[in-house]
PDBQT receptor file of N, H, CA, C and O in Angstrom, charges set to zero:
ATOM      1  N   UNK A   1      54.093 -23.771 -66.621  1.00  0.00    +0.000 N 
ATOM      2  CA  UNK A   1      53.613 -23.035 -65.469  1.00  0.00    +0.000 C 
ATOM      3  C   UNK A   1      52.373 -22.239 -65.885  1.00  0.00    +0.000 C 
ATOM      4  O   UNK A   1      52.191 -21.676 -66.965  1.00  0.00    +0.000 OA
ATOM      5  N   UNK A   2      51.681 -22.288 -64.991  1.00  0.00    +0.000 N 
ATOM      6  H   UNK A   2      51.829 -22.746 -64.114  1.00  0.00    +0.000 HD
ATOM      7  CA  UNK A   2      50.237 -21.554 -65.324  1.00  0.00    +0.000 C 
ATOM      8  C   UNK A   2      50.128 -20.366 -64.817  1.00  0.00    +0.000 C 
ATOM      9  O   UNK A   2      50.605 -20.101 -63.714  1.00  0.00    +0.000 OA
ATOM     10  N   UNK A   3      49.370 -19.333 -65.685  1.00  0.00    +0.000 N 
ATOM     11  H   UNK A   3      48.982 -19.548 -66.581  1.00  0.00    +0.000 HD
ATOM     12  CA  UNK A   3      49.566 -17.735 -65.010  1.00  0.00    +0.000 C 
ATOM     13  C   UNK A   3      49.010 -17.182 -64.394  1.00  0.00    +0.000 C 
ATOM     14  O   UNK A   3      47.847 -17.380 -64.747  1.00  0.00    +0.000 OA
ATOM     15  N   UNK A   4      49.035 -16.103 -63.082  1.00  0.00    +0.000 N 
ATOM     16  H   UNK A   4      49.979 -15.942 -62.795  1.00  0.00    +0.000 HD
ATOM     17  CA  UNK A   4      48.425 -15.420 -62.141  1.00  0.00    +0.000 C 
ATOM     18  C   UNK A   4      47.348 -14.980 -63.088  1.00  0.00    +0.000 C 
ATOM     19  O   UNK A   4      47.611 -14.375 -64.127  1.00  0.00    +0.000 OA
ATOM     20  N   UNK A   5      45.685 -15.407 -62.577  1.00  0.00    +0.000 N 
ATOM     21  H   UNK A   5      45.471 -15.898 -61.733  1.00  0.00    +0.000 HD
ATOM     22  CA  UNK A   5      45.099 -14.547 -63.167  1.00  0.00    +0.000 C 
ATOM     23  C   UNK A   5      45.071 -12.919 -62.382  1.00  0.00    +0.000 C 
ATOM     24  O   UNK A   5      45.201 -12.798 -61.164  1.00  0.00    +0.000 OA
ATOM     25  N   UNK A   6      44.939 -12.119 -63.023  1.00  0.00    +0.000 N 
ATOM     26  H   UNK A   6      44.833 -12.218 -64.013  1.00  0.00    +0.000 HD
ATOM     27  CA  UNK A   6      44.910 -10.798 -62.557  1.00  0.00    +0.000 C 
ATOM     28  C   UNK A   6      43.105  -9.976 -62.476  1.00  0.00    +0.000 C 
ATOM     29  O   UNK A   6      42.362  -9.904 -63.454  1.00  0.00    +0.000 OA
ATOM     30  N   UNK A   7      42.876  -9.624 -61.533  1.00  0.00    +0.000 N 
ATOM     31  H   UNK A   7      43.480  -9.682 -60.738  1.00  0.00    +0.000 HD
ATOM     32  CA  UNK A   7      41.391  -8.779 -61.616  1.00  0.00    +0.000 C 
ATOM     33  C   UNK A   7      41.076  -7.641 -61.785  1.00  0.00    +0.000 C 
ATOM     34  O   UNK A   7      41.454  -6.725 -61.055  1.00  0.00    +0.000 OA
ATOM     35  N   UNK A   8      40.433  -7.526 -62.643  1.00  0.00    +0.000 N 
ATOM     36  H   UNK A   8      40.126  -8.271 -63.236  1.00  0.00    +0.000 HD
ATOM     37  CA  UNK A   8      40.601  -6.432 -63.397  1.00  0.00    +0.000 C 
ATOM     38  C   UNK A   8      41.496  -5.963 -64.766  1.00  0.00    +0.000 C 
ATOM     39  O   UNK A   8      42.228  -6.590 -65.533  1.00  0.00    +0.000 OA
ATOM     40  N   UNK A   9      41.043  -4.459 -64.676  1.00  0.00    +0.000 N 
ATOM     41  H   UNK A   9      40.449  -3.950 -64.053  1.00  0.00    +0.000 HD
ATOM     42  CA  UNK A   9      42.234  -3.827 -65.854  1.00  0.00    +0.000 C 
ATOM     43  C   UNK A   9      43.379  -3.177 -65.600  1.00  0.00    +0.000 C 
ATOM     44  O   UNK A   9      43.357  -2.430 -64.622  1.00  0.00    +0.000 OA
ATOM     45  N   UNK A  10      44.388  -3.260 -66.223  1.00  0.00    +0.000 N 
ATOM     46  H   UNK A  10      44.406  -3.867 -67.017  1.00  0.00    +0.000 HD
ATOM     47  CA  UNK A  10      45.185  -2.791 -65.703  1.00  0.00    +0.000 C 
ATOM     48  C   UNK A  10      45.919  -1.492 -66.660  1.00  0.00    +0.000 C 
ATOM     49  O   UNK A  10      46.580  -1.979 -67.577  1.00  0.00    +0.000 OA
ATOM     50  N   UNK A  11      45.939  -0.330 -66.647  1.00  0.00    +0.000 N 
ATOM     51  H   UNK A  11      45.402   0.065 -65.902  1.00  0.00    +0.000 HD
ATOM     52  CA  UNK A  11      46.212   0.604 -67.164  1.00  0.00    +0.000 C 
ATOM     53  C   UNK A  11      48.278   0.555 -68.355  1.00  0.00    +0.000 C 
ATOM     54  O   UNK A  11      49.446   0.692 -67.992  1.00  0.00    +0.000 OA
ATOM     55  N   UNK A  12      47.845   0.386 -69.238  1.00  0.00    +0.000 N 
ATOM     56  H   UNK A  12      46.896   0.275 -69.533  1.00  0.00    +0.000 HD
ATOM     57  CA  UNK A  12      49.079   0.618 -69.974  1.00  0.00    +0.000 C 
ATOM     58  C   UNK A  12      49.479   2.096 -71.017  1.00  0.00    +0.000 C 
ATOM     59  O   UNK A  12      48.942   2.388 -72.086  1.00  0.00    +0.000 OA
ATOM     60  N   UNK A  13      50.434   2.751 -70.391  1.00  0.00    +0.000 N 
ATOM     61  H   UNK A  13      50.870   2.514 -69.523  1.00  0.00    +0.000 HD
ATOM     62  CA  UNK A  13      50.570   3.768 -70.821  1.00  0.00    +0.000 C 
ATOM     63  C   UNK A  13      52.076   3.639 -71.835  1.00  0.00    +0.000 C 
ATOM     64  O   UNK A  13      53.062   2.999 -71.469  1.00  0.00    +0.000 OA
ATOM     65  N   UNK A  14      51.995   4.275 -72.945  1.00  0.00    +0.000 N 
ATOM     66  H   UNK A  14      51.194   4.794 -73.243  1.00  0.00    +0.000 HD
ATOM     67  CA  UNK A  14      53.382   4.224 -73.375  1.00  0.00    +0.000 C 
ATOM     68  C   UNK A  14      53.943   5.647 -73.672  1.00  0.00    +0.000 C 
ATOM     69  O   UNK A  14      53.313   6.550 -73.122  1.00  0.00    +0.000 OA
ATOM     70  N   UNK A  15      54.613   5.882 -74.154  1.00  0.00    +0.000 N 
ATOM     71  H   UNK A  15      55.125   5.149 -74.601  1.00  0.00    +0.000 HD
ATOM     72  CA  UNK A  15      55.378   7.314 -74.145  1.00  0.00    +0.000 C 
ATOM     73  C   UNK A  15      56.454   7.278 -75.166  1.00  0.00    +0.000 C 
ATOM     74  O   UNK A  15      56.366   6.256 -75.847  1.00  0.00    +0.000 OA
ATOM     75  N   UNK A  16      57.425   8.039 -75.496  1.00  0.00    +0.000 N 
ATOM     76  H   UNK A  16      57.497   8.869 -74.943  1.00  0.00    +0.000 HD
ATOM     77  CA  UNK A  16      57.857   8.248 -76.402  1.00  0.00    +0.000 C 
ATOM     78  C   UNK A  16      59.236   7.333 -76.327  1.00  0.00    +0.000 C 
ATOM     79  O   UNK A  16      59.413   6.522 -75.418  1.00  0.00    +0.000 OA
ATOM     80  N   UNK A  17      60.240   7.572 -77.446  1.00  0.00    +0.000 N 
ATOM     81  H   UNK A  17      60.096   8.231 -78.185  1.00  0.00    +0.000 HD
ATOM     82  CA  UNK A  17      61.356   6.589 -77.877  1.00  0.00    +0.000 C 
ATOM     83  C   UNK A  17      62.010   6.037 -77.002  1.00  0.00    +0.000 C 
ATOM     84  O   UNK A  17      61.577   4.937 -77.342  1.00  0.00    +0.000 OA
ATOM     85  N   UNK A  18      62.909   5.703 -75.868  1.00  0.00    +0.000 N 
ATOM     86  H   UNK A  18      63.261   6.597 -75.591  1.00  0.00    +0.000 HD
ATOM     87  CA  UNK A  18      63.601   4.831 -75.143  1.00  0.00    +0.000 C 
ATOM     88  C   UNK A  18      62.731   4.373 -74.054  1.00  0.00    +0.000 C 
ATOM     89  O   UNK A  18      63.338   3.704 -73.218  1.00  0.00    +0.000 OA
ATOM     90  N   UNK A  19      61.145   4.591 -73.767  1.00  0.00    +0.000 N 
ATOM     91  H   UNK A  19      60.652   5.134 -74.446  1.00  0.00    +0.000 HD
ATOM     92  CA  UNK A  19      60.190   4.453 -72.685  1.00  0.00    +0.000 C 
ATOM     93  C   UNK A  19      59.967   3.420 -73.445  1.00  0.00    +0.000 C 
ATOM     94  O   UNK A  19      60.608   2.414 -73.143  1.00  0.00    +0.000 OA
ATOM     95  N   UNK A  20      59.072   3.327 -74.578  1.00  0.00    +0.000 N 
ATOM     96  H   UNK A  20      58.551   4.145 -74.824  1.00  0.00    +0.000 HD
ATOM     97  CA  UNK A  20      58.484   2.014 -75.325  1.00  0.00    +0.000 C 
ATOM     98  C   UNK A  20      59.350   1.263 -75.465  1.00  0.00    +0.000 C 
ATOM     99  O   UNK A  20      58.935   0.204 -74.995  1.00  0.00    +0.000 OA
ATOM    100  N   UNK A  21      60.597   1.095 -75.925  1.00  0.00    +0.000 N 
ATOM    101  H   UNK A  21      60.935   1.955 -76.306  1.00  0.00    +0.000 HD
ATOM    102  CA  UNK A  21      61.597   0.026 -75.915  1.00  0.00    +0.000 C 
ATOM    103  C   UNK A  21      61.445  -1.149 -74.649  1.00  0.00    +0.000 C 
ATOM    104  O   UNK A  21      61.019  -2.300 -74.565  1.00  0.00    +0.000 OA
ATOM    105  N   UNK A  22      62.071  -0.116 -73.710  1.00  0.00    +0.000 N 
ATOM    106  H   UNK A  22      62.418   0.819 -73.779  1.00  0.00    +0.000 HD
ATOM    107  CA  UNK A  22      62.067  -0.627 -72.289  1.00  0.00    +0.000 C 
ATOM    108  C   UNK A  22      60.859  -0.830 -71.657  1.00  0.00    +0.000 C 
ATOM    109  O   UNK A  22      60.853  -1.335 -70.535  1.00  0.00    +0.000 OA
ATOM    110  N   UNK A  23      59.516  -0.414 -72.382  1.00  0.00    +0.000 N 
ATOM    111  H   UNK A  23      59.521  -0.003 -73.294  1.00  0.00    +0.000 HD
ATOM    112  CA  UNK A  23      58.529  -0.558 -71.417  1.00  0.00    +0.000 C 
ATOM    113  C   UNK A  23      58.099  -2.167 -72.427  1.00  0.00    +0.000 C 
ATOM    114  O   UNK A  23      57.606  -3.124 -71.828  1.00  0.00    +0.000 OA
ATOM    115  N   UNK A  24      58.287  -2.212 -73.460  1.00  0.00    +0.000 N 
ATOM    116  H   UNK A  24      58.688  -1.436 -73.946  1.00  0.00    +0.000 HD
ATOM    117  CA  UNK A  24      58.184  -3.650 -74.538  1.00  0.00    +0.000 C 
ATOM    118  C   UNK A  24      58.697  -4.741 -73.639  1.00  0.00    +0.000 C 
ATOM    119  O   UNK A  24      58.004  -5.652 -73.184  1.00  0.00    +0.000 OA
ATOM    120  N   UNK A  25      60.031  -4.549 -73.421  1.00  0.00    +0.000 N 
ATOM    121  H   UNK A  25      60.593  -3.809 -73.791  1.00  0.00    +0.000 HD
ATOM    122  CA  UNK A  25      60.682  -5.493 -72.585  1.00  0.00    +0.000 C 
ATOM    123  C   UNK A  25      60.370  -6.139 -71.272  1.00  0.00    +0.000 C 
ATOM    124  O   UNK A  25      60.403  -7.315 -70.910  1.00  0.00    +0.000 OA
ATOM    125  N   UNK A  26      60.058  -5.022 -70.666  1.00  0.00    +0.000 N 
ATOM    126  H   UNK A  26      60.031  -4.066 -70.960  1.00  0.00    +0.000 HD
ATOM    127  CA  UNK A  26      59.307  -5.292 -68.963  1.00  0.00    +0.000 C 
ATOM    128  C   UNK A  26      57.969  -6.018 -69.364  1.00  0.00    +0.000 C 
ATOM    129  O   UNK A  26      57.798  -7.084 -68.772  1.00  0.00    +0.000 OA
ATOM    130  N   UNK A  27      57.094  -5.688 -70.158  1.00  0.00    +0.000 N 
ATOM    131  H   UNK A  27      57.233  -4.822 -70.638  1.00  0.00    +0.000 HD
ATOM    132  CA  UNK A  27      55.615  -6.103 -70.632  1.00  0.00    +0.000 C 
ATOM    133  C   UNK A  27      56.235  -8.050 -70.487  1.00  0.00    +0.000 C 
ATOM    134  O   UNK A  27      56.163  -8.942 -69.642  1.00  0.00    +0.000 OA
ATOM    135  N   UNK A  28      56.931  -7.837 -72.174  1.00  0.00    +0.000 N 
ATOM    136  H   UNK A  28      56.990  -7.112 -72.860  1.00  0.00    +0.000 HD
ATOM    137  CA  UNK A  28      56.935  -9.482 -72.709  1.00  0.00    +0.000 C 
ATOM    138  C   UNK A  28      57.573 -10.204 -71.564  1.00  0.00    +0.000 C 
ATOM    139  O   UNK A  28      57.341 -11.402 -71.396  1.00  0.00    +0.000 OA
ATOM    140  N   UNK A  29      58.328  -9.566 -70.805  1.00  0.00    +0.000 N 
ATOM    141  H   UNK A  29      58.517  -8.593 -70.941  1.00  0.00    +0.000 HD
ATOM    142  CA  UNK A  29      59.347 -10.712 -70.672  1.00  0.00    +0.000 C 
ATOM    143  C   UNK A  29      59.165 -10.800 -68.435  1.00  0.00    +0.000 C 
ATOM    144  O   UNK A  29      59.601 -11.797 -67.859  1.00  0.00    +0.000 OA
ATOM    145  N   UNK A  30      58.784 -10.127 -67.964  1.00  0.00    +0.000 N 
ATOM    146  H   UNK A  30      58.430  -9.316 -68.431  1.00  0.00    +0.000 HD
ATOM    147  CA  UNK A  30      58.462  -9.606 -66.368  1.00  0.00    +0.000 C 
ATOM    148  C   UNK A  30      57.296  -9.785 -66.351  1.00  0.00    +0.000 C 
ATOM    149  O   UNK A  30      57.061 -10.578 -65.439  1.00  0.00    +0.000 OA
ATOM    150  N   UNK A  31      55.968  -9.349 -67.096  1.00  0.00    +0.000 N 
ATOM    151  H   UNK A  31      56.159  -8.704 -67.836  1.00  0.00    +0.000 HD
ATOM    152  CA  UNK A  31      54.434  -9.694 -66.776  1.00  0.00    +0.000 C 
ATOM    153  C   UNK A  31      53.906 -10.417 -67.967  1.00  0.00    +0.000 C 
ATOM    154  O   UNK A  31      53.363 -11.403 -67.469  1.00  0.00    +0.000 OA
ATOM    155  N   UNK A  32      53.820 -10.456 -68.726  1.00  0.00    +0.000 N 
ATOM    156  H   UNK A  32      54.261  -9.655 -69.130  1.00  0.00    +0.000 HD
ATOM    157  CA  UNK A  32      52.858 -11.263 -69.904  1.00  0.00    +0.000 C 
ATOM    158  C   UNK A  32      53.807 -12.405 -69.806  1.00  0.00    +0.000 C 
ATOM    159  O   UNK A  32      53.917 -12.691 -70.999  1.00  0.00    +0.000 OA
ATOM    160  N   UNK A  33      54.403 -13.065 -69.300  1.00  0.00    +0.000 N 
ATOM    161  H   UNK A  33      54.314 -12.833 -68.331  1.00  0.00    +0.000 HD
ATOM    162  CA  UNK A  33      54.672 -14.250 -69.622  1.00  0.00    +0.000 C 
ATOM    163  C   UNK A  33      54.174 -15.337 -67.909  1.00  0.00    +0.000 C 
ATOM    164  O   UNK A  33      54.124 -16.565 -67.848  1.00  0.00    +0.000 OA
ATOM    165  N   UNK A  34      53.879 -14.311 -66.723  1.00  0.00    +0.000 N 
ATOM    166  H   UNK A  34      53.920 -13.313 -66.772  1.00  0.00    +0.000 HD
ATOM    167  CA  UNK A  34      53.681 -14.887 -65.493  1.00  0.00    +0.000 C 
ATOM    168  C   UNK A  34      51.860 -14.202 -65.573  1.00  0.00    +0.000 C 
ATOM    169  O   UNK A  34      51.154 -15.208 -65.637  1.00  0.00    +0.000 OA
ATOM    170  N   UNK A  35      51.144 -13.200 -65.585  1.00  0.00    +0.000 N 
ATOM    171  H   UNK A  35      51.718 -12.383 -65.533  1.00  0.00    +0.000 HD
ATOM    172  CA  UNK A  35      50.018 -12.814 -65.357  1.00  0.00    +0.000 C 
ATOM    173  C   UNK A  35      49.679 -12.875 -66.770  1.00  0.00    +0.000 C 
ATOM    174  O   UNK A  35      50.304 -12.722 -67.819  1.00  0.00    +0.000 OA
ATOM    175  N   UNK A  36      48.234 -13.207 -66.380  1.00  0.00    +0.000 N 
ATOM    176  H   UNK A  36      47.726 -13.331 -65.527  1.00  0.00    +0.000 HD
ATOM    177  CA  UNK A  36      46.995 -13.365 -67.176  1.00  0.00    +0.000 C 
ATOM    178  C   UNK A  36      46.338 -11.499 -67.314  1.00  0.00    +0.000 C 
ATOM    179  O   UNK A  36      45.165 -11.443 -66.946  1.00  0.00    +0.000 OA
ATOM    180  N   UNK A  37      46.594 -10.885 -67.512  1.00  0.00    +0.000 N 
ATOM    181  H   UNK A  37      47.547 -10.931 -67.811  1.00  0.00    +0.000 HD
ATOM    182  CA  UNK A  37      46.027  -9.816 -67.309  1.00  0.00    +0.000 C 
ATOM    183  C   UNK A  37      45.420  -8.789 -68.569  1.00  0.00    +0.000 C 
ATOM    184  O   UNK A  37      46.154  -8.490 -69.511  1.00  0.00    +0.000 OA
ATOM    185  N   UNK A  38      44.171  -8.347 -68.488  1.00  0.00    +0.000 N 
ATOM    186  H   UNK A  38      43.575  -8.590 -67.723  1.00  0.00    +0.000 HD
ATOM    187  CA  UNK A  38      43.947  -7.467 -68.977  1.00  0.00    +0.000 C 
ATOM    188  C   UNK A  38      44.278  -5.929 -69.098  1.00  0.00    +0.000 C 
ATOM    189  O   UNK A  38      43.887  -5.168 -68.213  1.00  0.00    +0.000 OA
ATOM    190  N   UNK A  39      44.873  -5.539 -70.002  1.00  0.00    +0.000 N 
ATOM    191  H   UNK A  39      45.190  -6.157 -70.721  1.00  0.00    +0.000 HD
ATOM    192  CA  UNK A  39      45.961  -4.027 -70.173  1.00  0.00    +0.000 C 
ATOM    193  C   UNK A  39      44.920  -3.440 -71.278  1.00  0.00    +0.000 C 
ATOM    194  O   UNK A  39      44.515  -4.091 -72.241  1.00  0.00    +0.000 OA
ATOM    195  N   UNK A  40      44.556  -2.096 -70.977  1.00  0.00    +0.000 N 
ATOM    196  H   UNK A  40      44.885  -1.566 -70.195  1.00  0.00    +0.000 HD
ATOM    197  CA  UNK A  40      43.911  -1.109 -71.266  1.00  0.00    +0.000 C 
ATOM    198  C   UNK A  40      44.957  -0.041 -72.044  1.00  0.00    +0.000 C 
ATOM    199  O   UNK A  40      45.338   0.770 -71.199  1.00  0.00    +0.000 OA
ATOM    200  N   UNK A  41      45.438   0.188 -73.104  1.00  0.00    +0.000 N 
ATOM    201  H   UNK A  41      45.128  -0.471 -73.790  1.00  0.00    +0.000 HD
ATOM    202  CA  UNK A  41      46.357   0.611 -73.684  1.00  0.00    +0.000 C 
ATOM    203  C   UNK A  41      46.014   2.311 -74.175  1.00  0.00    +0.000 C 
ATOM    204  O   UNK A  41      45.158   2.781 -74.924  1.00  0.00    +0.000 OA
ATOM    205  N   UNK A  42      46.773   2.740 -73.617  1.00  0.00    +0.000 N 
ATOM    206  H   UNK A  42      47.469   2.358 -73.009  1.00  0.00    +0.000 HD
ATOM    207  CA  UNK A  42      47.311   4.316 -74.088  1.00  0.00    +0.000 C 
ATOM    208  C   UNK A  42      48.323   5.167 -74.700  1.00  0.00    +0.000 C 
ATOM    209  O   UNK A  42      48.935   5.770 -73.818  1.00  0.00    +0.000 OA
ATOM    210  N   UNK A  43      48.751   5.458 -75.924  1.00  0.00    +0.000 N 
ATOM    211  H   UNK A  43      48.254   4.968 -76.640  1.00  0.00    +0.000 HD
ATOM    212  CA  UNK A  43      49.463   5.790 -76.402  1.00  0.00    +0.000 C 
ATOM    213  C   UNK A  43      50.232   7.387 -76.195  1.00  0.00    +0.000 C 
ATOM    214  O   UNK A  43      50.329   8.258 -77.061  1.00  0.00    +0.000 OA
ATOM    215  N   UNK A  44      50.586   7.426 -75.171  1.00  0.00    +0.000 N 
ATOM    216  H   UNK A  44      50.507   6.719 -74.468  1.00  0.00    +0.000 HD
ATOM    217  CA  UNK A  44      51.005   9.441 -75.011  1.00  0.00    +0.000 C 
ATOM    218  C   UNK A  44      52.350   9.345 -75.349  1.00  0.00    +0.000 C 
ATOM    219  O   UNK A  44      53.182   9.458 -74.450  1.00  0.00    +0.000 OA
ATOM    220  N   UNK A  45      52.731   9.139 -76.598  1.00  0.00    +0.000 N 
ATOM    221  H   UNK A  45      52.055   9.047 -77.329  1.00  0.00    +0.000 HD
ATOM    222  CA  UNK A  45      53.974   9.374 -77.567  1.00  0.00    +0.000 C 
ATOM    223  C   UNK A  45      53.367  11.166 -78.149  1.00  0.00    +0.000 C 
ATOM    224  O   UNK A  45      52.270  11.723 -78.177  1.00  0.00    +0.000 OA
ATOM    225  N   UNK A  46      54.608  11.509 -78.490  1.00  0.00    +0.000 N 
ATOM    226  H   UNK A  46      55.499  11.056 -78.468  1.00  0.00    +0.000 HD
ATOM    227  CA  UNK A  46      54.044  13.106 -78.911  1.00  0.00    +0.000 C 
ATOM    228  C   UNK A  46      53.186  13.274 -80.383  1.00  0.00    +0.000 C 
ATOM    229  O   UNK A  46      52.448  14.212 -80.685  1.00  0.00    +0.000 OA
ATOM    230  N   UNK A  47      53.599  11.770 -81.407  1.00  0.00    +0.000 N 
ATOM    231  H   UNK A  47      54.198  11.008 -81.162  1.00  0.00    +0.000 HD
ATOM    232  CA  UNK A  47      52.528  12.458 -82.371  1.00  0.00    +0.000 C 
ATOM    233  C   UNK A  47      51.202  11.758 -81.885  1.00  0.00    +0.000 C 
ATOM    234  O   UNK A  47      50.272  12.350 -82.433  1.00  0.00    +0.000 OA
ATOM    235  N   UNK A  48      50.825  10.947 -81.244  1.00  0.00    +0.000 N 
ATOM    236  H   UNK A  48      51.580  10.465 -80.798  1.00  0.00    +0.000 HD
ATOM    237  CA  UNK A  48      49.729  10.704 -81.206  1.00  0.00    +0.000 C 
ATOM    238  C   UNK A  48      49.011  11.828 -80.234  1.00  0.00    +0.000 C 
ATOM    239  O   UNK A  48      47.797  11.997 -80.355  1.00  0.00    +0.000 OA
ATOM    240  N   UNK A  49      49.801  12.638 -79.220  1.00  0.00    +0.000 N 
ATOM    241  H   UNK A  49      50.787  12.500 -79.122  1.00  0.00    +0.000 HD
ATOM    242  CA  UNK A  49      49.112  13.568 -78.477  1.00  0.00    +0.000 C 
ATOM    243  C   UNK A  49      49.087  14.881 -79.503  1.00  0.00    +0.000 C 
ATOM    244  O   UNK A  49      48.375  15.844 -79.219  1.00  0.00    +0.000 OA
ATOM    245  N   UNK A  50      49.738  14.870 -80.467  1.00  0.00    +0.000 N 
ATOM    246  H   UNK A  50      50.316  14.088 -80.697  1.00  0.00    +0.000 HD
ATOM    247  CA  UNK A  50      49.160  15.685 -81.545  1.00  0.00    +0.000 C 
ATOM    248  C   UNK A  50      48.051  15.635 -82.333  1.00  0.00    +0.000 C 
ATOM    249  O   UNK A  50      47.331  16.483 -82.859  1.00  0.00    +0.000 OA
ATOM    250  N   UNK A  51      48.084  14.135 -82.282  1.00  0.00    +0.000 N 
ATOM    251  H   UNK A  51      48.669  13.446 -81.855  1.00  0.00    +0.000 HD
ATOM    252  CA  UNK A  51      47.069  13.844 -83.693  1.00  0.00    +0.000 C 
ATOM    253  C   UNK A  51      45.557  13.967 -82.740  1.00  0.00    +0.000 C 
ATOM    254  O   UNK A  51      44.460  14.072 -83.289  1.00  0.00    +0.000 OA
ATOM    255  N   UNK A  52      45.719  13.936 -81.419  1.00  0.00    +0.000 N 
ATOM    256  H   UNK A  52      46.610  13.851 -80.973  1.00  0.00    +0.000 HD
ATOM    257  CA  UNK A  52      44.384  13.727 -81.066  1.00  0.00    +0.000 C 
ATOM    258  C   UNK A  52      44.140  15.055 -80.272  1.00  0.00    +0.000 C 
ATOM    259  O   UNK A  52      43.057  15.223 -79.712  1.00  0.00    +0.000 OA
ATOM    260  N   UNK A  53      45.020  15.898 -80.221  1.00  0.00    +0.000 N 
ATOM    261  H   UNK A  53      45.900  15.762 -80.677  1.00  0.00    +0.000 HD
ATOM    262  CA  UNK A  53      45.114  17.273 -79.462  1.00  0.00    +0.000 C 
ATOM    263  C   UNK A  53      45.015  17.141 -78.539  1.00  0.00    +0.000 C 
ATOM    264  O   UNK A  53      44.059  17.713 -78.014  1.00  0.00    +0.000 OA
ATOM    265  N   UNK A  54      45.893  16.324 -77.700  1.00  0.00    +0.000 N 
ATOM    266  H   UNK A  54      46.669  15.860 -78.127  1.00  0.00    +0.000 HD
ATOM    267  CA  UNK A  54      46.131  15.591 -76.135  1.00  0.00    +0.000 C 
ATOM    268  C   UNK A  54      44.954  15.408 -75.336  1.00  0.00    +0.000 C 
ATOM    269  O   UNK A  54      44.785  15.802 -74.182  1.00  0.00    +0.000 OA
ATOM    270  N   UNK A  55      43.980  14.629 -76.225  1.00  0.00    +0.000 N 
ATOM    271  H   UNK A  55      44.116  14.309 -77.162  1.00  0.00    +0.000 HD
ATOM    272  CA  UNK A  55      42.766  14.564 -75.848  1.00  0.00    +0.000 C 
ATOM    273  C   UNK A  55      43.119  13.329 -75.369  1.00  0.00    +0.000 C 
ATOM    274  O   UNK A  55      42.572  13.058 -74.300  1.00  0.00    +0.000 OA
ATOM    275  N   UNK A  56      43.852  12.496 -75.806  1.00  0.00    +0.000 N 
ATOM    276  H   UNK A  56      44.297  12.716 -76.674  1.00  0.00    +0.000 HD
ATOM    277  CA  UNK A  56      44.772  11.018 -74.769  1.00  0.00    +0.000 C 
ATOM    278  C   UNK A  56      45.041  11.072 -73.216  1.00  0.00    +0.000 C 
ATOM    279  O   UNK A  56      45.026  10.249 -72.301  1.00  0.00    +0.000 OA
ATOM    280  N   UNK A  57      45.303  12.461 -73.346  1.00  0.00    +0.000 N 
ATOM    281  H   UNK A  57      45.315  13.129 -74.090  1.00  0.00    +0.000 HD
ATOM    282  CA  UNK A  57      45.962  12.545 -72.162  1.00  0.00    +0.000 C 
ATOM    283  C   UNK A  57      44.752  13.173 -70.977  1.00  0.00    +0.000 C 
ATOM    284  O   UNK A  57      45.029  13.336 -69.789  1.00  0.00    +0.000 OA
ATOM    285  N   UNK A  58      43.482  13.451 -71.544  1.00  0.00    +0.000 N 
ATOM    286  H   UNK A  58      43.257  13.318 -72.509  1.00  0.00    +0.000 HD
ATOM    287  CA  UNK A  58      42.619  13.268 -70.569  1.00  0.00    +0.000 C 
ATOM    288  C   UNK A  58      41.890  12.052 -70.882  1.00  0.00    +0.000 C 
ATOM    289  O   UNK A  58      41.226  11.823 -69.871  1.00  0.00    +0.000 OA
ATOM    290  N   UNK A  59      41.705  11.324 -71.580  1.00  0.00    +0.000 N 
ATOM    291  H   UNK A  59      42.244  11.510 -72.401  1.00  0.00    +0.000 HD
ATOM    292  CA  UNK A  59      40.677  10.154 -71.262  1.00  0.00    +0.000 C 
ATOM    293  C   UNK A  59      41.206   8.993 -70.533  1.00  0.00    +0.000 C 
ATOM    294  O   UNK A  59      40.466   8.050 -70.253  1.00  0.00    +0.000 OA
TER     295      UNK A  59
C-alpha cells in the first residue's frame, strides 16, 4: 500500500516518561506506516528544557 502524502510540516512534540513511550507507538505504528509526512521534532522532556533554559519551549 502506498502512503498519504502529507503537505507540509507537521509539528512533533515529545515530553517526558510515559508520553514518549505512547507517543513512539502512535508515531510507528497509526501514522508513519500510512502518511508520508514531514515531522518537525521537539523535545520538552524536563532535562532538555533544562539544558536549554526552556528556550524549547519558545521556539
Amino acid at each position: 500500500m502506498s502512503k498519504i502524502k502529507v503537505q507540509g510540516k507537521v509539528v512533533e512534540l515529545d515530553g517526558d516518561e510515559m508520553t514518549r513511550i505512547i507517543w513512539q507507538f502512535i508515531k510507528d505504528e497509526l501514522i508513519l506506516k500510512y502518511l508520508d509526512v514531514d515531522l518537525e521534532y521537539y523535545d520538552l522532556g524536563m532535562e532538555n528544557r533544562d539544558a536549554t533554559d526552556d528556550q524549547v519551549t519558545i521556539d
